[in-house]
C-alpha positions, 0 to 999 in steps of 0.5 A: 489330139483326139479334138483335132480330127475332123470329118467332110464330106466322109473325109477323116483327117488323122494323124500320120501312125507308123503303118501310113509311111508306106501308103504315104509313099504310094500315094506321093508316087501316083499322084505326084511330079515330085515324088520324095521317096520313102526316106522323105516320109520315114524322116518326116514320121520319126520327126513327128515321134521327136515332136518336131512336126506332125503329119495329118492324112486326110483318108476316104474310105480307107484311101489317102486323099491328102496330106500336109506337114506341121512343122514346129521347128521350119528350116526357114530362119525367120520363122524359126527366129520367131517360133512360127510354125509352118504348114508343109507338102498340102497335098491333095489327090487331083479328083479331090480337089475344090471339095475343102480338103486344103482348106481343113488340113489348114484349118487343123494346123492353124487350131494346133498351133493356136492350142500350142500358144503361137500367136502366127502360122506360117506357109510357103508357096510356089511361084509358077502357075501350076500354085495358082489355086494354092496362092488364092487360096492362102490369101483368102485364108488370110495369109501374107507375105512376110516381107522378105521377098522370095525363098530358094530352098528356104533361104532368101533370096537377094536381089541380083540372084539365079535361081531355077523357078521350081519347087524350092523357089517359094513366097512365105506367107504368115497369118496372125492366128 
């Protein structure tokens, strides 16, 4: 996948090897309110040797500046139903933010899974304000909602239900490639 890394602005974005799930860890944990854990990355790393995903890391100057997860088989029934791979965990360092760094590891995701013959891409994005610069982006990126109304934990909502307005509550979001 050698065509899939790219360079901005000195940022290399490259994929996830054996010796980043730590650094990953490190990274999560200074910059992060919710902070997975090192289990979450090993699960995440040993999925990418199955296949099931890929992990990009954008790096600058030997620094993790972000990352994100492609998945190929999401927990989301609807895109799994319909083979949509789904873009996971954009995260980016908060000094690096506003300088494209989303926006590529998107770009990168979206060349991947067109080059692996999907014909849409998926995204989930939180509903309270601290997403706001994430919903405006997805949509000026081309993203929309895919008709099914809101997410808890991927799983839909039905109207009448509770849920807490967290990080598990989302909108999915496809985009045609």
């Amino acid at each position: 996948m050698n065509k899939l890394q790219m360079k901005l602005k000195g940022i290399e974005i490259r994929r996830c090897t054996d010796r980043c799930v730590d650094a990953l860890m490190l990274f999560a944990d200074n910059i992060a309110h919710h902070v997975p854990g090192r289990d979450y990355f090993m699960r995440q790393y040993e999925s990418q040797l199955e296949d099931r995903r890929d992990i990009w890391i954008a790096w600058y100057e030997d620094q993790i500046v972000g990352y994100c997860i492609y998945n190929r088989k999401p927990l989301y029934a609807f895109f799994l139903k319909l083979g949509i791979p789904e873009i996971q965990d954009i995260i980016i360092h908060p000094e690096m933010r506003r300088q494209g760094i989303a926006r590529e590891l998107i770009a990168l995701c979206e060349a991947q899974a067109k080059e692996e013959g999907a014909e849409h891409i998926g995204i989930g994005v939180g509903l309270d304000a601290s997403y706001g610069r994430a919903q405006r982006l997805y949509v000026g990126l081309g993203y929309v909602p895919d008709g099914n109304g809101v997410t808890y934990e991927r799983r839909t909502v039905n109207k009448g239900d509770l849920r807490r307005i967290d990080d598990d509550l989302s909108l999915m979001m496809v985009k045609t490639l």
